[in-house]
C-alpha positions, 0 to 999 in steps of 0.5 A: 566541483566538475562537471565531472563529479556533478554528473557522477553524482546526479545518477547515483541520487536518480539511481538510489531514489528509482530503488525506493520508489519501487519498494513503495510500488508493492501492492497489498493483496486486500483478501490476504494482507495481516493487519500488521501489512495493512497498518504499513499504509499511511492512513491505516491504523490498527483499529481501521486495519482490524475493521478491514480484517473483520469485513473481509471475513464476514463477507467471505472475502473481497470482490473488489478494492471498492468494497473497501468504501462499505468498511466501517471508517473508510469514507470517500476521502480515506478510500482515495487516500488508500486504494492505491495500496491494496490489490484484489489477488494475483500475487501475494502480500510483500510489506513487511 
């Protein structure tokens, strides 16, 4: 194969992949998200996504992401694991 092709070829893939990655970079907003948006974070379930809904409406909301570590099943582990998905406000919940 030439060069040619071989260059062609790496910035399609470097193209193509920076698209992903973006999509993957989309926050949830915490005080917004459904439990179904929530559940499209690897490590979220149903169970733990309906215990984040249950905190959020007994406390009337979120203050910050680290109120996330009161939720019920989120120790320091999970919260490390998750809280990189989730934003406080500013724009609105885009997972599907």
């Amino acid at each position: 194969m030439s060069t040619w092709i071989k260059s062609i070829i790496v910035v399609l893939v470097l193209t193509l992949g920076s698209f992903s990655s973006g999509y993957a970079a989309e926050k949830l907003n915490i005080n917004t998200a459904t439990a179904a948006q929530m559940e499209s974070v690897k490590g979220i379930g149903p169970k733990l996504a309906g215990a984040i809904e249950k905190y959020r409406k007994e406390n009337h909301g979120f203050k910050s992401i680290d109120e996330l570590k009161d939720v019920k099943g989120i120790g320091v582990k999970k919260f490390a694991k998750i809280k990189d998905a989730f934003i406080l406000s500013g724009t609105k919940s885009t997972k599907p």
